[in-house]
MMTF fields as JSON, N, C-alpha, C and O atoms, coordinates in Angstrom:
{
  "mmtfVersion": "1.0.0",
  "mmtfProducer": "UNKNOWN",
  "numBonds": 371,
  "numAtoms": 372,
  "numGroups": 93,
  "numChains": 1,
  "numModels": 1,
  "chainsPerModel": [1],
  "groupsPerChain": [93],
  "chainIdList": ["A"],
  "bondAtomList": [4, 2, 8, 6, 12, 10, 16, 14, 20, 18, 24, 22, 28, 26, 32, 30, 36, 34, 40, 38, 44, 42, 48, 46, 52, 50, 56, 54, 60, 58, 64, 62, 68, 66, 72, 70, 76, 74, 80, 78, 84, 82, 88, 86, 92, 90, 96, 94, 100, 98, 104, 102, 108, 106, 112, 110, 116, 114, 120, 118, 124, 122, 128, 126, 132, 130, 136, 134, 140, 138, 144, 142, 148, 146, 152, 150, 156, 154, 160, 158, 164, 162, 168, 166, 172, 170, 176, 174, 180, 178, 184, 182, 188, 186, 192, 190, 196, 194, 200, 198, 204, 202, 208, 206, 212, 210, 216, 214, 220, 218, 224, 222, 228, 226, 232, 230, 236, 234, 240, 238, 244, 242, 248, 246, 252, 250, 256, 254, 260, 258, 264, 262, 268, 266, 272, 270, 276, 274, 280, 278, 284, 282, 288, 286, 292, 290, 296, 294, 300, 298, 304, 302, 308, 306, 312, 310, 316, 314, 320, 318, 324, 322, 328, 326, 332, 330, 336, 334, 340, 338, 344, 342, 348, 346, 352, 350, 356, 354, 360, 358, 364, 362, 368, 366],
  "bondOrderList": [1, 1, 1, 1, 1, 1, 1, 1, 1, 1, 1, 1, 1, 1, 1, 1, 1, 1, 1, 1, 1, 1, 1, 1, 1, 1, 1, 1, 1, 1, 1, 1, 1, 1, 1, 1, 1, 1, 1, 1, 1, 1, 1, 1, 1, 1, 1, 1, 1, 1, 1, 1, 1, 1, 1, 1, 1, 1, 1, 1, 1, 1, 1, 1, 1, 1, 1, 1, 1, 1, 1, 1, 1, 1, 1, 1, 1, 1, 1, 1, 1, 1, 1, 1, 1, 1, 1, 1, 1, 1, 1, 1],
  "groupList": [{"groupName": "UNK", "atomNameList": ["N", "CA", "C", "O"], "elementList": ["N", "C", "C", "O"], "formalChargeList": [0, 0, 0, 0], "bondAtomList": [1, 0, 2, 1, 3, 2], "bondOrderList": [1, 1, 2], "singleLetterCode": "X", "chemCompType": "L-PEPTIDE LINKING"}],
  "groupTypeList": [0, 0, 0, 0, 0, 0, 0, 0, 0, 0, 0, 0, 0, 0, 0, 0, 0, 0, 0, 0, 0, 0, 0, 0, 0, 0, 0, 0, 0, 0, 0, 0, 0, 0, 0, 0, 0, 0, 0, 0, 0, 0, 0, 0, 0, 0, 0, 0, 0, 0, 0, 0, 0, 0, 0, 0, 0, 0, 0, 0, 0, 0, 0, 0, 0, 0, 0, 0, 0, 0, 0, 0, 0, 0, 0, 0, 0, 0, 0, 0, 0, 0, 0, 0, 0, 0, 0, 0, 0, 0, 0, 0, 0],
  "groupIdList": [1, 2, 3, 4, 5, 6, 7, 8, 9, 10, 11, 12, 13, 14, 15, 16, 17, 18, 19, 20, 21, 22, 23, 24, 25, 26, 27, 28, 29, 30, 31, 32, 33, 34, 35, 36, 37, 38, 39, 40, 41, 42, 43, 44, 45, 46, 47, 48, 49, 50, 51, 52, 53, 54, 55, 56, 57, 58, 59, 60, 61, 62, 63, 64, 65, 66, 67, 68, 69, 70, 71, 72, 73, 74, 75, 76, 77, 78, 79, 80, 81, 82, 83, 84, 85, 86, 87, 88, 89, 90, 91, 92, 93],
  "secStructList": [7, 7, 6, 6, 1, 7, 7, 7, 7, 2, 2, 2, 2, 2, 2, 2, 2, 2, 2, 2, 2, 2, 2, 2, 2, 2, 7, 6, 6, 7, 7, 6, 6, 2, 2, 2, 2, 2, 2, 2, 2, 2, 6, 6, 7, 7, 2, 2, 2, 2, 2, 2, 2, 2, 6, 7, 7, 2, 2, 2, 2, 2, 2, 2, 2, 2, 6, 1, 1, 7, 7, 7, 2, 2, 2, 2, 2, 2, 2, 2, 4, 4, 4, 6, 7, 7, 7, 7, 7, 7, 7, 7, 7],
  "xCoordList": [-12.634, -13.876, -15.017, -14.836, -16.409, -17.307, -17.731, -17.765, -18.112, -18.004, -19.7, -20.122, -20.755, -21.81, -21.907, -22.769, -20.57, -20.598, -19.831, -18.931, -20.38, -19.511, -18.565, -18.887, -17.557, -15.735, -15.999, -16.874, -15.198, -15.776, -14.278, -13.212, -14.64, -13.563, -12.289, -12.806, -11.656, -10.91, -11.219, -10.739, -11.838, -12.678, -13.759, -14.019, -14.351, -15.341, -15.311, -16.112, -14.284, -13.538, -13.054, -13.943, -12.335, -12.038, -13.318, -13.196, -14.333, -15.593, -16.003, -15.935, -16.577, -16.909, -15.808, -16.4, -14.722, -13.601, -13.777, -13.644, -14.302, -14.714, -15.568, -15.479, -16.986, -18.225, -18.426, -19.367, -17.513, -17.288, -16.954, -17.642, -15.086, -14.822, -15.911, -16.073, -16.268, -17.574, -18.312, -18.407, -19.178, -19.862, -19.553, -20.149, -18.424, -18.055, -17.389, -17.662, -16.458, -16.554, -17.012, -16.719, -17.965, -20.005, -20.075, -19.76, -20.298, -20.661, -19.143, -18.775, -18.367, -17.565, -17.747, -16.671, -18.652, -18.968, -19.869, -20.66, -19.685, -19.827, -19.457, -18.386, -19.853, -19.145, -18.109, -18.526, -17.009, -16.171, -16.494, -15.749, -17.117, -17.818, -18.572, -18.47, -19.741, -20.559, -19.292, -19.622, -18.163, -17.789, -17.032, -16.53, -16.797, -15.498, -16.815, -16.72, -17.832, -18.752, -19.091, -19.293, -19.169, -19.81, -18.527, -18.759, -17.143, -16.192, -15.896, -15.691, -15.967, -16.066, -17.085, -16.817, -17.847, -19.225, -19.725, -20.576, -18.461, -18.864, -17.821, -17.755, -16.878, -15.755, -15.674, -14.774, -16.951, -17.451, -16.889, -16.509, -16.672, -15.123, -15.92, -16.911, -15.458, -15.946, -15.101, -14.158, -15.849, -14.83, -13.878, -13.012, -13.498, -12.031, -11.044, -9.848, -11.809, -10.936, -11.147, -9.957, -11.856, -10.707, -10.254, -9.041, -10.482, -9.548, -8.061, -7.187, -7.768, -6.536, -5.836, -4.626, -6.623, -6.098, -5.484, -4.369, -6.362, -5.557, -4.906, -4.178, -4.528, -3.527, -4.516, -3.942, -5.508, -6.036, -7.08, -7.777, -7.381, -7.942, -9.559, -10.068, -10.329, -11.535, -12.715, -13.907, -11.946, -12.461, -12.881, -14.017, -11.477, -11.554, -12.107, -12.423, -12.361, -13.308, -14.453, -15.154, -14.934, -16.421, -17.209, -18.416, -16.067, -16.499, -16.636, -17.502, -15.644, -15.831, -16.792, -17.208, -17.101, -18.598, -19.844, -20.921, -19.853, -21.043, -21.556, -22.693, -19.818, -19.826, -19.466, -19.359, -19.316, -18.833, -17.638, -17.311, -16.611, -15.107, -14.892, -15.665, -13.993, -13.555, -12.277, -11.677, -11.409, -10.926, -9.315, -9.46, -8.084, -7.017, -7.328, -8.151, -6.259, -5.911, -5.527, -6.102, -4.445, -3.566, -3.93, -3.458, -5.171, -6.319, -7.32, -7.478, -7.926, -8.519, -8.302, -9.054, -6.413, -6.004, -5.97, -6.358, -5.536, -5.062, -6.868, -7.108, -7.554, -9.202, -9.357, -9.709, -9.09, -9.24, -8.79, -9.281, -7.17, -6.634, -6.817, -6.526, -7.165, -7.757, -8.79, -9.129, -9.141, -9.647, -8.761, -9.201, -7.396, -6.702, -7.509, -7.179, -8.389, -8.383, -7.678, -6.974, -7.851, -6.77, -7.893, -9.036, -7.398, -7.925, -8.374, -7.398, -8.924, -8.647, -9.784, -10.655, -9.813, -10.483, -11.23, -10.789, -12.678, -13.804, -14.503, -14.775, -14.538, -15.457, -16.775, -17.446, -17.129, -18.666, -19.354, -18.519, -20.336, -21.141, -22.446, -23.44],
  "yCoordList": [-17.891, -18.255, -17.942, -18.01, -17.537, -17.118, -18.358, -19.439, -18.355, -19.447, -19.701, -20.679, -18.703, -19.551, -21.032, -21.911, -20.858, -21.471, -23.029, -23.054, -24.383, -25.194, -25.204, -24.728, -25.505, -25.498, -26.055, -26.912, -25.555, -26.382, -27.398, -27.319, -28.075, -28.962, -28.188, -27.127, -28.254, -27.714, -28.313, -27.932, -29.069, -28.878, -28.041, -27.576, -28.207, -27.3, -25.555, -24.864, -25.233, -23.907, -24.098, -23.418, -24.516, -24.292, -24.419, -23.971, -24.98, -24.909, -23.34, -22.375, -23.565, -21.922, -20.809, -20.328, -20.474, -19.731, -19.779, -18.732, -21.176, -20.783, -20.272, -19.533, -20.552, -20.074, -18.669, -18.054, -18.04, -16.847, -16.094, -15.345, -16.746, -16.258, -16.02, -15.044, -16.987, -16.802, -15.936, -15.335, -15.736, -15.077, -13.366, -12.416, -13.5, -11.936, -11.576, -10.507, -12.546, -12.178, -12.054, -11.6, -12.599, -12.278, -11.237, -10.643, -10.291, -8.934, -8.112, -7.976, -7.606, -6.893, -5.852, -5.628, -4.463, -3.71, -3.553, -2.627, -4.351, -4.539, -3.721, -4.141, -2.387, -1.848, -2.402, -3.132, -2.121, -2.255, -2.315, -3.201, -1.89, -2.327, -3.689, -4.505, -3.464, -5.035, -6.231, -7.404, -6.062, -7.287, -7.44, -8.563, -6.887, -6.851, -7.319, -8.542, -6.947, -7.822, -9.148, -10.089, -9.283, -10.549, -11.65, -12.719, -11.157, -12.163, -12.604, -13.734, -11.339, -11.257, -12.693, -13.708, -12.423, -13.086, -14.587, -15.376, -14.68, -16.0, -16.452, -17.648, -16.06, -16.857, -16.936, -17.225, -16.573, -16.782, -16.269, -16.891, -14.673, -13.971, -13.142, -12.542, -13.109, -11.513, -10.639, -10.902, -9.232, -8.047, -7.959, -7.263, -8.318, -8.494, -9.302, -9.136, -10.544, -11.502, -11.208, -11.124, -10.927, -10.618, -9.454, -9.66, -7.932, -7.102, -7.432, -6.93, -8.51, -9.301, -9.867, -9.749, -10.467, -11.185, -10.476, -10.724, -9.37, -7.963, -7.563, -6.931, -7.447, -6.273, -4.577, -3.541, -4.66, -3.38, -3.42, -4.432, -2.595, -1.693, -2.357, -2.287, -2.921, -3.493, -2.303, -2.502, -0.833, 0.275, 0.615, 0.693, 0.773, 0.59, 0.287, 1.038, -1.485, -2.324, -1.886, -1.476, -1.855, -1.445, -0.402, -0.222, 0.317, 1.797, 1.593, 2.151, 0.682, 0.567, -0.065, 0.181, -1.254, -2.042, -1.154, -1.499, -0.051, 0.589, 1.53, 1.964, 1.752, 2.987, 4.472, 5.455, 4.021, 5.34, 5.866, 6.704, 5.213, 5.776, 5.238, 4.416, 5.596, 4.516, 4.259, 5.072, 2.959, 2.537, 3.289, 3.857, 3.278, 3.658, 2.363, 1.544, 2.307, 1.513, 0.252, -0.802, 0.379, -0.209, -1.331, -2.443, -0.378, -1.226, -2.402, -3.552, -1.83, -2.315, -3.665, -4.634, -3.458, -4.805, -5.816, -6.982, -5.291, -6.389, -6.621, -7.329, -5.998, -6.694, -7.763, -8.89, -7.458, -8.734, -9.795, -10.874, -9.399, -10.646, -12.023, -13.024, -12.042, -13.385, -14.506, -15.639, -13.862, -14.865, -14.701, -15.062, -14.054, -14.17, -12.894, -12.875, -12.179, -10.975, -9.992, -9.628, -9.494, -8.229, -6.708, -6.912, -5.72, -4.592, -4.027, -3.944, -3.899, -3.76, -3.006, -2.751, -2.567, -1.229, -1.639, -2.356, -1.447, -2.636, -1.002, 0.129, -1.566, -0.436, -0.492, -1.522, 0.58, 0.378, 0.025, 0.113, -0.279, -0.987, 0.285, 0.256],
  "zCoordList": [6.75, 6.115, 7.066, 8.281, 6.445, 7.355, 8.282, 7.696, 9.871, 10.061, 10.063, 10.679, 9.286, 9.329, 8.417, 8.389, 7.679, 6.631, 7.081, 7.92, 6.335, 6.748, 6.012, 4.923, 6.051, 5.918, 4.357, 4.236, 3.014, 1.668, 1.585, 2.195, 0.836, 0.588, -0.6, -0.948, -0.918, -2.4, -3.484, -4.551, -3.431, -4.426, -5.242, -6.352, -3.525, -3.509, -3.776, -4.405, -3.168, -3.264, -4.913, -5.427, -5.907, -6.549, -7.707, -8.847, -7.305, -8.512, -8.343, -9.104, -6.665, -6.341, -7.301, -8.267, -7.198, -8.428, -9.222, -9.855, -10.067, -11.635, -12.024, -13.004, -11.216, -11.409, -11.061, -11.561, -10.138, -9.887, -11.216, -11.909, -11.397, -12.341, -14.047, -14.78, -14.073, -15.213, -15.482, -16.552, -14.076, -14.399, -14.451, -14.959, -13.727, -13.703, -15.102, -15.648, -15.704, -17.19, -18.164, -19.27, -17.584, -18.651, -18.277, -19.308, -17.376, -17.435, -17.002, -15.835, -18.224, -17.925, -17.579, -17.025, -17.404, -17.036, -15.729, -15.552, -15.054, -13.694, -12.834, -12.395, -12.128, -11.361, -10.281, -9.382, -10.351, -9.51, -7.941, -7.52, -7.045, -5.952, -5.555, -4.639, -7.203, -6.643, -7.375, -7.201, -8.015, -8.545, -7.335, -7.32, -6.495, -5.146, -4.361, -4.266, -3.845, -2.875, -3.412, -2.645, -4.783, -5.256, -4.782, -4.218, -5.134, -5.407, -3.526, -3.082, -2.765, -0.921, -0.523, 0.121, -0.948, -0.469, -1.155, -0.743, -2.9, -3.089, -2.693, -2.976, -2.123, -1.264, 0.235, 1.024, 0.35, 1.847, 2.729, 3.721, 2.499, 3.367, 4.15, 3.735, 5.352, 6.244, 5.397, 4.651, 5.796, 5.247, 6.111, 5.58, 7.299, 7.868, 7.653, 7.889, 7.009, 6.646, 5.36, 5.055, 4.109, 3.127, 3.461, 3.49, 3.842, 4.185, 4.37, 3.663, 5.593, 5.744, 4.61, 4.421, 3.889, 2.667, 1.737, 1.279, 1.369, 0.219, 0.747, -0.019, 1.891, 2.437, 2.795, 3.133, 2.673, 2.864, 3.785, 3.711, 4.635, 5.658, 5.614, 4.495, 6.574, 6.712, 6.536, 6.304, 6.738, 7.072, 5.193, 4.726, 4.386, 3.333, 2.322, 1.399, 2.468, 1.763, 2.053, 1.127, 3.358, 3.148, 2.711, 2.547, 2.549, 2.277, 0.778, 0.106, 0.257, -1.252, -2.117, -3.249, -0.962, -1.563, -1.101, -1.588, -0.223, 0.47, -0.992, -1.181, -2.342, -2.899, -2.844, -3.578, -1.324, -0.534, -0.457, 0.383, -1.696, -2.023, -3.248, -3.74, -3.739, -5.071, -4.89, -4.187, -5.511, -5.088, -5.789, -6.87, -5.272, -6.517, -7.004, -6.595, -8.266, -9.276, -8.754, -9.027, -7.919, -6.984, -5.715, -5.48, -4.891, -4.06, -4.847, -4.437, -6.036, -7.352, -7.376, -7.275, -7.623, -7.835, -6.934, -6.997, -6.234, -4.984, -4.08, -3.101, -4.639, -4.037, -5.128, -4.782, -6.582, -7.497, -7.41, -7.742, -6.647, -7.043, -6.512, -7.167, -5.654, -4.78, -5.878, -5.538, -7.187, -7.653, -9.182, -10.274, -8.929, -10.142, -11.683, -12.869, -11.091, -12.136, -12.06, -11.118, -13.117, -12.941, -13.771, -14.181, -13.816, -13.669, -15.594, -16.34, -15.832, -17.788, -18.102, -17.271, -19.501, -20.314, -20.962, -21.86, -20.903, -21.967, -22.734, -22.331, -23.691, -24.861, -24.495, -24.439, -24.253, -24.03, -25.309, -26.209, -25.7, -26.879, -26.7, -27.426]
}
């Protein structure tokens, strides 16, 4: 956890997850970059420490929230999954 931050309770952490989760399913067409910084940053993560958490490369992530790569399918997921989303096909309107 970032340590500018003070330590949340689980409680606290699990409101932060819903409200996350919410709002990112209000805008499904969210580029894939800012929904991976938004979900980084409302879970109060360095990019090394979630890097650690997905399993993928600190070098990686940042390059992906910078825009400066895209992600496979595969990376995609495992950056979502920390708040339990998963990867899916929205119709544009």
């Amino acid at each position: 956890m970032d340590k500018r931050y003070k330590p949340l309770t689980p409680m606290e952490e699990l409101q932060i997850r819903r409200i996350l989760l919410e709002e990112l399913t209000a805008k499904p067409t969210t580029p894939i970059p800012a929904v991976i910084r938004k979900i980084r940053t409302g879970l109060r993560f360095t990019i090394p420490e979630y890097a650690k958490l997905c399993g993928v490369s600190a070098r990686t992530l940042q390059d992906i929230e910078r825009g400066e790569s895209s992600p496979t399918l595969m990376t995609a997921e495992k950056l979502l999954h920390p708040i339990g989303m998963t990867l899916g096909a929205v119709k544009k309107l």
